[in-house]
Backbone of each chain as ProteinMPNN parsed JSONL, in Angstrom:
{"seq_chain_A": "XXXXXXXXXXXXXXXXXXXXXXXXXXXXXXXXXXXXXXXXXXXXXXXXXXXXXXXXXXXXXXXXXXXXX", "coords_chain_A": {"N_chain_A": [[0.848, -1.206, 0.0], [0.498, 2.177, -0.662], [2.153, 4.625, 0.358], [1.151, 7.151, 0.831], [-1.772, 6.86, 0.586], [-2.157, 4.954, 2.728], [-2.057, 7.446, 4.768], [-3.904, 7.81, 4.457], [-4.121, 10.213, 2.71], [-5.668, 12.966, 0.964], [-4.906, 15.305, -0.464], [-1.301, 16.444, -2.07], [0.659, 18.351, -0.011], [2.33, 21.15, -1.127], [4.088, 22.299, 0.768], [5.125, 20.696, 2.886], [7.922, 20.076, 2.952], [9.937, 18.252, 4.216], [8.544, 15.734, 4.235], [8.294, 15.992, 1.285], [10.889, 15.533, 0.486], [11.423, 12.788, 0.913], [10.993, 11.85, -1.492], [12.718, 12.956, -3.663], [15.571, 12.436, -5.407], [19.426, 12.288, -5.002], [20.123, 14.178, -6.422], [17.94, 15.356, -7.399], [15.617, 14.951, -8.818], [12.711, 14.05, -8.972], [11.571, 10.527, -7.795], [10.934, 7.597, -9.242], [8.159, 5.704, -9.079], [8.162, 2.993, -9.136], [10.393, 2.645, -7.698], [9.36, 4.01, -4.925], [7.206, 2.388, -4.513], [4.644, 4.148, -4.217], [1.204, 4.673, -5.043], [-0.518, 5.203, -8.567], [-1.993, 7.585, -8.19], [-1.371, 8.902, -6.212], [1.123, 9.262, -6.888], [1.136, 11.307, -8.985], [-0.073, 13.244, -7.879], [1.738, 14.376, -5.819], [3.766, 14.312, -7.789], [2.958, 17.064, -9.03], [2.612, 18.854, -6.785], [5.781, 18.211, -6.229], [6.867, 19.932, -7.872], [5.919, 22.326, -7.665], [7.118, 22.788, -5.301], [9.443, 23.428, -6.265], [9.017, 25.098, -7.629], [9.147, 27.89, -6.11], [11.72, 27.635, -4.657], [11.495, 25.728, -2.611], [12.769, 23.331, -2.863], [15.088, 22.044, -4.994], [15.664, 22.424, -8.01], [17.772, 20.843, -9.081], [20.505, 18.58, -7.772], [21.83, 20.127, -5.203], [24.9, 19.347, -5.236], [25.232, 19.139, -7.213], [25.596, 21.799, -8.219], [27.3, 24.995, -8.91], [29.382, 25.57, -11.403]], "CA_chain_A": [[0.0, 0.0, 0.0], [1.162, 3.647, -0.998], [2.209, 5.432, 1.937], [-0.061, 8.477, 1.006], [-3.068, 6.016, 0.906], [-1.621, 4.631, 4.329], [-1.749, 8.074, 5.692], [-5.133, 8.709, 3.791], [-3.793, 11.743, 2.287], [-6.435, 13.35, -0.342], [-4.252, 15.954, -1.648], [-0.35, 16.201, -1.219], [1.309, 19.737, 0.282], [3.868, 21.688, -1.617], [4.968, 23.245, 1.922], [5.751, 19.523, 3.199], [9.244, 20.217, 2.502], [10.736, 16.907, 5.117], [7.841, 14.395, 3.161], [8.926, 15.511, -0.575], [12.43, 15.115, 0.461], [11.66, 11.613, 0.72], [10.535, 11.743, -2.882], [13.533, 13.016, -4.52], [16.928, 12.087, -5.42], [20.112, 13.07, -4.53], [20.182, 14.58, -7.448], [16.958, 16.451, -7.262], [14.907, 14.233, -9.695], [11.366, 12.735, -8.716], [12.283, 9.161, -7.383], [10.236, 6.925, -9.807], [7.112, 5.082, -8.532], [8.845, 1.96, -8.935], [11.351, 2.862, -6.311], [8.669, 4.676, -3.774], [5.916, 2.292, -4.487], [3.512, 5.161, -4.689], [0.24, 4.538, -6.191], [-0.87, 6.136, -9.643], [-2.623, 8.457, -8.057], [-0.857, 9.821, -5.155], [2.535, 9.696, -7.705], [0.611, 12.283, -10.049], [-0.499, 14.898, -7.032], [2.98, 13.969, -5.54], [4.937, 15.195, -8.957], [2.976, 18.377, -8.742], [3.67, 19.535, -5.374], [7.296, 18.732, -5.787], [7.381, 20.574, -8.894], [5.556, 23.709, -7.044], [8.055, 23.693, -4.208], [10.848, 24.096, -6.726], [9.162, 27.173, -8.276], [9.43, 28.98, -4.839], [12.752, 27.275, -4.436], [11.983, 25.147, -0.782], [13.263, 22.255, -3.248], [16.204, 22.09, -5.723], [15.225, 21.478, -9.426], [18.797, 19.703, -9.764], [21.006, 17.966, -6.857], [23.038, 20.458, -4.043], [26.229, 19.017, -5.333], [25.746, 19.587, -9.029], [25.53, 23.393, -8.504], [29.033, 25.557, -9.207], [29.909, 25.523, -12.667]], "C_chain_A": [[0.873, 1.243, 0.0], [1.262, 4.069, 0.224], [1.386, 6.85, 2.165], [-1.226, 7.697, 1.577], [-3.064, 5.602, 2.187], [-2.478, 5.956, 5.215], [-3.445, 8.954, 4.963], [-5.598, 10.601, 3.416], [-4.832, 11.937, 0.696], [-5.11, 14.034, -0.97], [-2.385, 16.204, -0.576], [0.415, 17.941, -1.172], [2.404, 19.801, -0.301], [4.936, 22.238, -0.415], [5.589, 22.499, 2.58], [6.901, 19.642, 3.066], [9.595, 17.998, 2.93], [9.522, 15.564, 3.802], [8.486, 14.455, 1.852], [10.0, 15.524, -0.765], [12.62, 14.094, 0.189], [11.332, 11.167, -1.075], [11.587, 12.163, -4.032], [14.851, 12.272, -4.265], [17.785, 12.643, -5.042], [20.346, 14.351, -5.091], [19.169, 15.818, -7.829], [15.661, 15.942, -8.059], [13.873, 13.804, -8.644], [11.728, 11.288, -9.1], [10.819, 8.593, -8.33], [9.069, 6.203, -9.268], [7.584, 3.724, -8.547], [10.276, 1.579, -7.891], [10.775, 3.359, -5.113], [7.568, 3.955, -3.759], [4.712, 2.952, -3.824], [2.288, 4.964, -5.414], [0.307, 5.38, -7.349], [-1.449, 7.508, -8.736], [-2.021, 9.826, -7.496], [0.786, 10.509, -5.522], [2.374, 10.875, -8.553], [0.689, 13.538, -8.931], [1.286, 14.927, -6.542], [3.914, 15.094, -6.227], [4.156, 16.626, -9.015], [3.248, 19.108, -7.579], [4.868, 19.188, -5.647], [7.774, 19.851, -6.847], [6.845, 22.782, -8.572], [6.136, 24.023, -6.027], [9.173, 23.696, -4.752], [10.414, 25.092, -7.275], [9.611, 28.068, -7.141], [10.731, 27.953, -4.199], [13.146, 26.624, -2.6], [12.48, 23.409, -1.915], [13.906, 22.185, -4.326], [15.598, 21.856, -7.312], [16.395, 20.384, -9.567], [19.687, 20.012, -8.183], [21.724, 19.435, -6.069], [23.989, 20.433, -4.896], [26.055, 19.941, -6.463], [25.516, 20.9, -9.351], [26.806, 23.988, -8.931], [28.797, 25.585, -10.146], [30.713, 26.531, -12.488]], "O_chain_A": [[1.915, 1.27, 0.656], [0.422, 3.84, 1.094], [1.087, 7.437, 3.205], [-1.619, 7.798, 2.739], [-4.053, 5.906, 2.854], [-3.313, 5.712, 6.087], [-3.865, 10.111, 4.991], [-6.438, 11.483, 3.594], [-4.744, 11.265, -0.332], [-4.389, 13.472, -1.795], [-2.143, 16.189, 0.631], [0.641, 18.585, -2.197], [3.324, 18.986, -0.236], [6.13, 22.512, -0.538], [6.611, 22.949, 3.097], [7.103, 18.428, 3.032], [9.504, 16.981, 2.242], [9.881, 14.85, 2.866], [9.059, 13.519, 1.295], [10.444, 15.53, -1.913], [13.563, 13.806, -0.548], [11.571, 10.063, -1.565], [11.398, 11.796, -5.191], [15.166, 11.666, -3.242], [17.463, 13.729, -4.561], [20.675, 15.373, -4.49], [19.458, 16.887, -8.367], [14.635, 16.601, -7.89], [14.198, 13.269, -7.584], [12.063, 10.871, -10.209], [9.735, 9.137, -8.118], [9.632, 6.175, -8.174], [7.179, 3.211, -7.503], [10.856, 0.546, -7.555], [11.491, 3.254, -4.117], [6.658, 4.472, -3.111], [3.949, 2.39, -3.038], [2.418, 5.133, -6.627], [1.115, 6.307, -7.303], [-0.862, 8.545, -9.043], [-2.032, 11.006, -7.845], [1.423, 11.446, -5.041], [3.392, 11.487, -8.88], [1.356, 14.562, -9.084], [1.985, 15.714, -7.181], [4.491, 16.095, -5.802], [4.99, 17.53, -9.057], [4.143, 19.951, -7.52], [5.535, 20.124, -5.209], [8.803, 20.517, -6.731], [7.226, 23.865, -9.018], [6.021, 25.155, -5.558], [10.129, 23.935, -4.013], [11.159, 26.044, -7.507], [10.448, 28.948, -7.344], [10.496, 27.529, -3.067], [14.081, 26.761, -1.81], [12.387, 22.36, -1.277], [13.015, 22.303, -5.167], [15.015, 20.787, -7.493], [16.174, 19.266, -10.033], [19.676, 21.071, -7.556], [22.457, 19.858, -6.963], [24.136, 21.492, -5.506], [26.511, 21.068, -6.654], [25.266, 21.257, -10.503], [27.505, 23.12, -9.453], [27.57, 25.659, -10.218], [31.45, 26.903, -13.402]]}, "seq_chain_B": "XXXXXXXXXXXXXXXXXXXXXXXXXXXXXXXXXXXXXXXXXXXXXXXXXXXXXXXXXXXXXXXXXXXXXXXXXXXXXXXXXXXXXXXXXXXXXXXXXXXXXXXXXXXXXXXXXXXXXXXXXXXXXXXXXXXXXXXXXXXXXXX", "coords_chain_B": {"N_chain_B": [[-16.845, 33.627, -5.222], [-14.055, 32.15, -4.01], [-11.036, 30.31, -2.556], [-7.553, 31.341, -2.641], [-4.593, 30.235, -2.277], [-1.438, 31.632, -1.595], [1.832, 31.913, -1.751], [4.538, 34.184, -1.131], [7.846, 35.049, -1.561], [10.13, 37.334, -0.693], [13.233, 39.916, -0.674], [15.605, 39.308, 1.63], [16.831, 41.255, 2.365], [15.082, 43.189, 3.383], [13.445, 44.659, 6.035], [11.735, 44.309, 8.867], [9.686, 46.602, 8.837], [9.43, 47.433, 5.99], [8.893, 45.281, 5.008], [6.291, 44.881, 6.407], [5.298, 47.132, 4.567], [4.904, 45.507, 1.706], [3.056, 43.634, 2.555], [1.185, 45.25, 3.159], [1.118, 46.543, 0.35], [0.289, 44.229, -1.071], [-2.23, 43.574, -0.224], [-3.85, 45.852, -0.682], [-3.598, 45.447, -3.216], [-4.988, 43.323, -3.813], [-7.734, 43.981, -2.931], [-8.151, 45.911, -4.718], [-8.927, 44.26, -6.504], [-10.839, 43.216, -6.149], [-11.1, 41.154, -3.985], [-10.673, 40.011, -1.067], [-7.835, 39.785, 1.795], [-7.718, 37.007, 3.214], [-6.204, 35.446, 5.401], [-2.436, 35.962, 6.876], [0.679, 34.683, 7.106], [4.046, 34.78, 8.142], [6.971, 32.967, 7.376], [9.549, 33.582, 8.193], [12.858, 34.144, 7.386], [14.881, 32.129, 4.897], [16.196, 29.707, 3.951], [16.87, 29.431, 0.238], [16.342, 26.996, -2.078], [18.199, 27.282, -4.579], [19.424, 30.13, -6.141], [17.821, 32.643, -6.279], [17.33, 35.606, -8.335], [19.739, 36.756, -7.762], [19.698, 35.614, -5.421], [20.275, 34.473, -2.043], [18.69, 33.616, 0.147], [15.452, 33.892, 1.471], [12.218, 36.231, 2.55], [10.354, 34.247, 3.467], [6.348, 33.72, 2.676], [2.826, 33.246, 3.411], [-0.511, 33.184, 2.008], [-3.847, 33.617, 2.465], [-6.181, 34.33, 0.257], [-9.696, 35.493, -1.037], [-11.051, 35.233, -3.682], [-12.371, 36.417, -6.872], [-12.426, 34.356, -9.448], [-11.936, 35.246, -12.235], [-10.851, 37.612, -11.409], [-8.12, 37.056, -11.344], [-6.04, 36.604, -13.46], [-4.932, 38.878, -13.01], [-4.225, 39.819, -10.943], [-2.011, 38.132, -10.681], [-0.384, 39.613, -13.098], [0.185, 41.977, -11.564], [1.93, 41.11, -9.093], [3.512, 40.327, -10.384], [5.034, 42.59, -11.534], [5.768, 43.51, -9.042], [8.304, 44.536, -7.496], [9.553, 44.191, -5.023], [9.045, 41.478, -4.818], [10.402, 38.329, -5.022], [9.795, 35.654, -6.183], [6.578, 33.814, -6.71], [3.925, 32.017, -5.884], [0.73, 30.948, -6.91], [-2.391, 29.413, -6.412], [-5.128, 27.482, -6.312], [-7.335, 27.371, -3.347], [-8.924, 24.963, -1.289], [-9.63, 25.458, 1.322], [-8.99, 27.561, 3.906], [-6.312, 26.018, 5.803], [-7.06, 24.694, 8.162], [-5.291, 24.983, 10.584], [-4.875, 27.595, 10.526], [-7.211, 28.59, 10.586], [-8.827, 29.102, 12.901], [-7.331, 31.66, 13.881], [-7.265, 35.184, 13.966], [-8.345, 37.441, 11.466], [-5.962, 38.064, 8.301], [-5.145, 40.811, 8.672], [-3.698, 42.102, 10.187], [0.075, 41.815, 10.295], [1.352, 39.378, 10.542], [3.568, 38.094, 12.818], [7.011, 36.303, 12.015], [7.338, 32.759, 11.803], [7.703, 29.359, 12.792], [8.923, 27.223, 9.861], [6.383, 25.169, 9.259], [5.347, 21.681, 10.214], [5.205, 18.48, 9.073], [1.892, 17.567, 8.533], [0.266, 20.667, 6.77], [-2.458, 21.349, 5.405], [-3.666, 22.768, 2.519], [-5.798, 22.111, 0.799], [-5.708, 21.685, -2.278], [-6.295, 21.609, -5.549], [-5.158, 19.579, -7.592], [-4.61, 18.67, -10.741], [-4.628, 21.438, -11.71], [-5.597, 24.527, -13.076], [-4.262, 26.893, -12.705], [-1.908, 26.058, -11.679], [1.711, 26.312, -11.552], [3.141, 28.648, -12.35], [4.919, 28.949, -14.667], [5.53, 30.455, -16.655], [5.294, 33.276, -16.132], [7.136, 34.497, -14.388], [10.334, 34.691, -14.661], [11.702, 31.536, -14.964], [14.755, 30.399, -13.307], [17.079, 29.491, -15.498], [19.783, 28.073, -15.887], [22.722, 26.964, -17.184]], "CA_chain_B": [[-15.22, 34.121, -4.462], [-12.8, 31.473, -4.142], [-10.507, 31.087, -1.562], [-6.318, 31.122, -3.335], [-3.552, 30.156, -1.835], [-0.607, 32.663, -2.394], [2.991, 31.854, -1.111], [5.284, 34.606, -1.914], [8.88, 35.329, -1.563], [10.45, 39.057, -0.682], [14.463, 39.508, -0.625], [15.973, 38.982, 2.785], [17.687, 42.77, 2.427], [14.223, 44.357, 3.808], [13.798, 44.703, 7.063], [10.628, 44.478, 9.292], [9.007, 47.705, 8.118], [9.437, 46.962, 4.839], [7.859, 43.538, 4.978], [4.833, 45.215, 6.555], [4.573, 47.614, 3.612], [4.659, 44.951, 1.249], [1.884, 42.747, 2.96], [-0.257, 46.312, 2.989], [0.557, 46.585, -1.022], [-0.448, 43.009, -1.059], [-3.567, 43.683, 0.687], [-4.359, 46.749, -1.404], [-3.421, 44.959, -4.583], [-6.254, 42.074, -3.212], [-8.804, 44.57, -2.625], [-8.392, 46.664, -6.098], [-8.931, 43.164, -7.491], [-12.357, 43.082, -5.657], [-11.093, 40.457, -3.214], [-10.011, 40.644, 0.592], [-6.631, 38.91, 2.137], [-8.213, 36.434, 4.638], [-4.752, 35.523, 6.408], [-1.369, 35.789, 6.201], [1.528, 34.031, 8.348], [5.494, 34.771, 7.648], [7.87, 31.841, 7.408], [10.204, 33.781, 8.175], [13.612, 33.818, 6.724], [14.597, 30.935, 4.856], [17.385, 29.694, 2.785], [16.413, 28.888, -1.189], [17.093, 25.653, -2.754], [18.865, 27.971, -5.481], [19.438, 30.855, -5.938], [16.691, 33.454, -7.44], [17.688, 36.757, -8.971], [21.44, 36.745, -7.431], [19.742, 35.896, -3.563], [20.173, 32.899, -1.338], [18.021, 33.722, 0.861], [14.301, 35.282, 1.178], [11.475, 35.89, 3.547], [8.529, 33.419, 2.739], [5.222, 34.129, 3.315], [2.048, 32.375, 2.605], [-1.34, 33.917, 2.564], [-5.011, 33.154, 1.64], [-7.236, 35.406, -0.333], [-10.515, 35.068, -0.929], [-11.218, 36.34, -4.774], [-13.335, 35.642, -8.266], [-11.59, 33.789, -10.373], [-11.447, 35.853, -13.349], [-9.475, 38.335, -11.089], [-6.884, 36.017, -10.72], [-4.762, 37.149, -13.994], [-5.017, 40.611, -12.931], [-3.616, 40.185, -9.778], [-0.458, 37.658, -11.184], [0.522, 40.273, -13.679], [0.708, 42.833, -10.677], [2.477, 40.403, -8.512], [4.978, 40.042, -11.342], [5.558, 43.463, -11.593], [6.057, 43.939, -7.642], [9.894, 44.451, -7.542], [9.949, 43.393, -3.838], [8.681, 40.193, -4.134], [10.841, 37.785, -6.203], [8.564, 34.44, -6.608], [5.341, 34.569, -6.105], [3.01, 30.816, -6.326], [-0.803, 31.243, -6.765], [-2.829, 27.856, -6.707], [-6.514, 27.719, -5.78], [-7.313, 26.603, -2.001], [-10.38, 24.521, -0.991], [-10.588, 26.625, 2.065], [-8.099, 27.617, 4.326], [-6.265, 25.109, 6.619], [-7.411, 23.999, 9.937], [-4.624, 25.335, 11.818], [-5.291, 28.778, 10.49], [-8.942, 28.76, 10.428], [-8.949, 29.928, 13.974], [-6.696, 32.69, 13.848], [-7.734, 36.571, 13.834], [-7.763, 37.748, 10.354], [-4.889, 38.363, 7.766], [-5.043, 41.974, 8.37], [-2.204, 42.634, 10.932], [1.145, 41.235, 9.686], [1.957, 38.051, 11.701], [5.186, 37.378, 12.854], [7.412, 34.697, 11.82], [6.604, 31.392, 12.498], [8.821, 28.141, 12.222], [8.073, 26.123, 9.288], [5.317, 24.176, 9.616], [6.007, 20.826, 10.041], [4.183, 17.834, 8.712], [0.552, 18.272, 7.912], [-0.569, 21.782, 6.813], [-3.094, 20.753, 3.867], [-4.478, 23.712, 2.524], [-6.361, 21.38, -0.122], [-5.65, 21.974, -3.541], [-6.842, 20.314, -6.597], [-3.605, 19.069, -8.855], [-4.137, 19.203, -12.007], [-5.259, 22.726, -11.168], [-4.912, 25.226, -14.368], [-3.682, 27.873, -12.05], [-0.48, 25.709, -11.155], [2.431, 26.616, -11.916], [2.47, 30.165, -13.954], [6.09, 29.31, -15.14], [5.555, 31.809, -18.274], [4.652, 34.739, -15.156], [8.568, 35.158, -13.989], [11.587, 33.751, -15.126], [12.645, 30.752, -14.331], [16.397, 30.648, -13.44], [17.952, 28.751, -16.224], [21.349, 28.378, -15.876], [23.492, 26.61, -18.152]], "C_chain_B": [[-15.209, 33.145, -4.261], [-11.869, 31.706, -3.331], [-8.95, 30.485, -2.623], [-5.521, 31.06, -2.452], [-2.474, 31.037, -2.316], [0.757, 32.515, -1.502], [3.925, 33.468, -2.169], [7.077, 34.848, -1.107], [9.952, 36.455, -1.428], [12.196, 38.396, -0.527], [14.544, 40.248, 0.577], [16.299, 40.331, 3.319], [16.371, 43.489, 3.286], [13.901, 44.206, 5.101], [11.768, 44.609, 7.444], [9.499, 45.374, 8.652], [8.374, 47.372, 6.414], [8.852, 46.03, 4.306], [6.267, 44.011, 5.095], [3.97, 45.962, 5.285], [3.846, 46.622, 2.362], [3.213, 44.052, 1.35], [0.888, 43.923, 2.763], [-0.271, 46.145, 1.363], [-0.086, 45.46, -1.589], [-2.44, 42.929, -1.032], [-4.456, 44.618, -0.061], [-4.806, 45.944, -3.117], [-5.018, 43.632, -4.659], [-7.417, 42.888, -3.55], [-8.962, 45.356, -4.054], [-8.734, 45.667, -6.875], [-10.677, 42.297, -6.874], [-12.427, 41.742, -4.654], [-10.612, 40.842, -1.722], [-8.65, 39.249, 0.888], [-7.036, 38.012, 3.374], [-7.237, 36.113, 5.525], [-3.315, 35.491, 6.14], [-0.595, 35.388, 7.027], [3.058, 34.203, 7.013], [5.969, 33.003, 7.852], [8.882, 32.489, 7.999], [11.505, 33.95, 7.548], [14.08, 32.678, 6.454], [15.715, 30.879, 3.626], [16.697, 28.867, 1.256], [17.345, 27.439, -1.229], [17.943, 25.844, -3.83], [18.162, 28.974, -5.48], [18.291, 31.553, -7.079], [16.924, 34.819, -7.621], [18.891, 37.198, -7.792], [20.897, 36.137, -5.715], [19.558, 34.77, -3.008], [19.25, 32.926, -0.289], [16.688, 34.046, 0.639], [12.977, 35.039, 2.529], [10.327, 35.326, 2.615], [7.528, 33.945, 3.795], [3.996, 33.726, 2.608], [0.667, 33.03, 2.693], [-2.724, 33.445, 1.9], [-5.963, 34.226, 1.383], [-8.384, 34.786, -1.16], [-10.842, 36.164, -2.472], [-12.305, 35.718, -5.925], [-12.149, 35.173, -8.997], [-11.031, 34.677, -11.676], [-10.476, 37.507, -12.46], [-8.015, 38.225, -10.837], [-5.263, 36.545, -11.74], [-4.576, 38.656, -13.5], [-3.921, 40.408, -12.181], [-1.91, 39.361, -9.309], [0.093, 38.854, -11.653], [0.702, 41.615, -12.488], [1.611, 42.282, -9.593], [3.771, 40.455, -9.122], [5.44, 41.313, -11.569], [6.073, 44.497, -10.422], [7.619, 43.478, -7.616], [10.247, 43.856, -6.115], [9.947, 41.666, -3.762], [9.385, 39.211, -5.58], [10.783, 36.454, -6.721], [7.671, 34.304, -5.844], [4.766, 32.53, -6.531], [1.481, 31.264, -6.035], [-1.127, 30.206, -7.105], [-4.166, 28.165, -6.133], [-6.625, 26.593, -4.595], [-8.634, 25.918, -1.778], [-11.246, 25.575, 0.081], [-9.085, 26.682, 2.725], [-7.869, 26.171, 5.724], [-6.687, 25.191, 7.691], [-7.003, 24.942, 10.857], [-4.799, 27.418, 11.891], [-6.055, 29.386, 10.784], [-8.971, 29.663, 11.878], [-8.892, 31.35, 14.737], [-7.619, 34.305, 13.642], [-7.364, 36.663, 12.134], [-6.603, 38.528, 9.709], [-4.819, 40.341, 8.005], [-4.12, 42.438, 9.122], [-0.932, 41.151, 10.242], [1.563, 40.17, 10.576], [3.255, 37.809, 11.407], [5.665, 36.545, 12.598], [7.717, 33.975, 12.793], [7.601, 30.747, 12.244], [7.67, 27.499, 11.305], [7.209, 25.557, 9.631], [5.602, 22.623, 9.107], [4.767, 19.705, 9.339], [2.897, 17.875, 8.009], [0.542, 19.664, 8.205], [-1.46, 21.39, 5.369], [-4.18, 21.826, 3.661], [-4.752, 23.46, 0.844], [-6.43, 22.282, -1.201], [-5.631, 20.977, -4.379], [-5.52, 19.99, -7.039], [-3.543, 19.508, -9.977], [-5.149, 20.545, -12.159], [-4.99, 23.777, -12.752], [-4.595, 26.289, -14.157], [-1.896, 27.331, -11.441], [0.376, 26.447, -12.265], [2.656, 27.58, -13.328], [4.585, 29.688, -14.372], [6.589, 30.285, -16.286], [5.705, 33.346, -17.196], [6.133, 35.109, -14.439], [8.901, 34.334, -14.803], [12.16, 32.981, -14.047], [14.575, 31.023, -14.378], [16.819, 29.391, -13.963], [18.975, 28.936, -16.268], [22.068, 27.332, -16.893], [23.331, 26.834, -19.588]], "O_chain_B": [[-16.342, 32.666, -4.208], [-11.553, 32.871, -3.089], [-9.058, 29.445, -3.273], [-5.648, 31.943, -1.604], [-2.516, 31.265, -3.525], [0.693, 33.094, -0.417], [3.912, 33.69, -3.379], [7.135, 34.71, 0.115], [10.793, 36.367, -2.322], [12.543, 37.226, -0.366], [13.983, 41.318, 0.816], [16.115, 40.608, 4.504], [16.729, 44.475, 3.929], [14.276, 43.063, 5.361], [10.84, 44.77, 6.651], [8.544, 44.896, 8.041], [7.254, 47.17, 5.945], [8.341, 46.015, 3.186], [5.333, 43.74, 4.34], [2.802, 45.778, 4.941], [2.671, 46.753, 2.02], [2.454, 43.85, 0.403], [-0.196, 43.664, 2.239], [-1.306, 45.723, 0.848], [-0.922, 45.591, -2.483], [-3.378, 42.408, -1.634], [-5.657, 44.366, -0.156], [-5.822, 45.922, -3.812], [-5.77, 43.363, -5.596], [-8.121, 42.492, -4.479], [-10.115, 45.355, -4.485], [-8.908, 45.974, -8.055], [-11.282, 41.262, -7.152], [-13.524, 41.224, -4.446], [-10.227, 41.969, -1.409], [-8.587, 38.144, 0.347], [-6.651, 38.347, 4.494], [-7.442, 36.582, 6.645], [-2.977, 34.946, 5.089], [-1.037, 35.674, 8.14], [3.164, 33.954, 5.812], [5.32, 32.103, 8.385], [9.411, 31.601, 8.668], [11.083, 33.847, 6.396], [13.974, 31.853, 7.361], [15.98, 31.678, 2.728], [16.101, 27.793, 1.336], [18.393, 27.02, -0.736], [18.539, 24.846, -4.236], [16.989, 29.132, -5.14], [17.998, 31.194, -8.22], [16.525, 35.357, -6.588], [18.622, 38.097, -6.995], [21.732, 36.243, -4.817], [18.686, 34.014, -3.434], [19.122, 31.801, 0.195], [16.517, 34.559, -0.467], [12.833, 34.036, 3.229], [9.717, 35.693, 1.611], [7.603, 34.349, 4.956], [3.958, 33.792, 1.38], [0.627, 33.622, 3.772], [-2.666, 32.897, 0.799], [-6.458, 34.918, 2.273], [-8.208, 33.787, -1.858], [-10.875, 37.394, -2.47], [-12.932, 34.671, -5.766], [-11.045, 35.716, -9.019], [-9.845, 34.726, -12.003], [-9.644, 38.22, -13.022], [-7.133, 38.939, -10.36], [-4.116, 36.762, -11.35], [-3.75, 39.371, -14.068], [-2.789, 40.713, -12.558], [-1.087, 39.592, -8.422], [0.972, 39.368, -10.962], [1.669, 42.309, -12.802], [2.197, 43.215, -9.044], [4.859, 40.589, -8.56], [6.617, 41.222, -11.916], [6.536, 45.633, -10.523], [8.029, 42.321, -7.698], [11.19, 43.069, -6.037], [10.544, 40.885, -3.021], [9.038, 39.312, -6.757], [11.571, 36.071, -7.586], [7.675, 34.523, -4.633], [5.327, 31.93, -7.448], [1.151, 31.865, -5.013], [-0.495, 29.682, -8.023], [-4.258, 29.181, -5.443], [-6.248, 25.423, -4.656], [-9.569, 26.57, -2.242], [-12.343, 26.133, 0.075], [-8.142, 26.042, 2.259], [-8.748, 25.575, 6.345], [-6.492, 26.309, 8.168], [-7.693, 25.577, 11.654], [-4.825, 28.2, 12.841], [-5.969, 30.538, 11.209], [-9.141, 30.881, 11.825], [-9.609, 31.943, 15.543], [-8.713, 34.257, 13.078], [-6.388, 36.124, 11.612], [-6.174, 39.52, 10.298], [-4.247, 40.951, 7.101], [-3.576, 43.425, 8.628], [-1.152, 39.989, 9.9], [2.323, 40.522, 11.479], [3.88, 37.492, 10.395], [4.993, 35.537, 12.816], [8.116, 34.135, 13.947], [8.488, 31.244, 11.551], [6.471, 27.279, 11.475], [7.323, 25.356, 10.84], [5.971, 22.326, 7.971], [3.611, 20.076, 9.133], [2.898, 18.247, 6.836], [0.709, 20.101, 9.343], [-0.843, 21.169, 4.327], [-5.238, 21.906, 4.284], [-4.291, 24.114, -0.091], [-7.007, 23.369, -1.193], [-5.184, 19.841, -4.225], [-4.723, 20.553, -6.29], [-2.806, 20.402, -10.393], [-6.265, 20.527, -12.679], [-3.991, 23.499, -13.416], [-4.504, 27.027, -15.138], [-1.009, 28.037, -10.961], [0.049, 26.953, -13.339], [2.495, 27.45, -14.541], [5.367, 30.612, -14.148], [7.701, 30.689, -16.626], [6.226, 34.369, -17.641], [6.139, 36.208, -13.885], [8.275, 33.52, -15.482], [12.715, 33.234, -12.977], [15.319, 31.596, -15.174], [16.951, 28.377, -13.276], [19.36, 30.021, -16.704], [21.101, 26.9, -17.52], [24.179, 26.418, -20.377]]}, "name": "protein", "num_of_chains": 2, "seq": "XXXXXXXXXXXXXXXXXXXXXXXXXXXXXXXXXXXXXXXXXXXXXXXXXXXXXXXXXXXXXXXXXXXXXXXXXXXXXXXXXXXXXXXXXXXXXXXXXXXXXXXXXXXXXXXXXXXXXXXXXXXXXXXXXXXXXXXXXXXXXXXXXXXXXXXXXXXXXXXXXXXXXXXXXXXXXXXXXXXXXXXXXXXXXXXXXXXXXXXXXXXXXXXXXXXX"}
């Protein structure tokens, strides 16, 4: 069982920072649903909140490390 | 009316005062748009996940306004042209959260708060057609 569904989450918070941590990579990438077994559902609301707490920058588009150039 | 969620972003350089004005032009900018600012709560200062127009830092601040929908572009393209504030998110709210609900209304400037940890679910649809205005600033593309 999805751990949203677990936690009978309707919709998932962009402000969550610590939860959609667990959702990315080191890298900064959305961790695949086949690595978070995530349902369909809760993987869809999921990828939009993480993708709305990198517009207001509480989450990296690309890894920490791989910043500098 | 519609209640919106509105996180925005000011640079770290402004000081108390300064913050307050902003939340009043906020508030004004709400009300010329035929809506009211139902609450607002600081984050306080807060370090970016990268950097946004040269600044590592910025004060967040999240707020719920209560508006018509078709005032909604109005009150982006004035958002986007507010030099203080340097990302702005607008998403449509079901209602405001729980923990808020209680609270006196957004009309005095609330002090910052610590993150909020865990649940704050200030229910929003997904595939919302107010997400993500990425056309409404510039993203910071770098390479």
């Amino acid at each position: 069982m999805c751990a949203f569904c677990a936690d009978r989450a309707d919709t998932i918070d962009y402000k969550d920072v610590p939860t959609l941590r667990q959702y990315i990579t080191a890298r900064g990438k959305i961790k695949p649903r086949r690595k978070t077994a995530v349902c369909a559902r809760h993987q869809r609301r999921l990828s939009a909140a993480i993708k709305r707490a990198r517009h207001v920058a509480l989450l990296p588009y690309t890894g920490e490390h791989a910043r500098g150039s | 009316m519609r209640i919106y969620e509105l996180m925005y972003i000011v640079s770290p350089d402004l000081d108390q005062e300064e913050l307050a004005q902003v939340a009043a032009k906020l508030e004004r900018m709400t009300e010329d748009a035929g809506g009211q600012v139902l609450r607002l709560r600081s984050w306080g200062r807060r370090r970016l996940a990268y950097p946004i127009a040269k600044l590592r830092e910025g004060h967040y601040h999240v707020a719920y306004l209560q508006l018509e929908p078709n005032a909604i572009s109005g009150l982006r393209s004035r958002l986007a042209l507010t030099e203080e504030v340097v990302r702005y998110l607008l998403i449509r709210a079901e209602r405001i959260p729980p923990e808020l609900e209680a609270e006196p209304s957004g009309e005095a400037y609330a002090p910052p708060e610590e993150e909020p940890e865990g649940e704050s679910i200030p229910d929003e649809e997904d595939e919302d057609e107010l997400d993500q205005e990425d056309d409404e600033i510039d993203e910071t593309d770098e390479e």
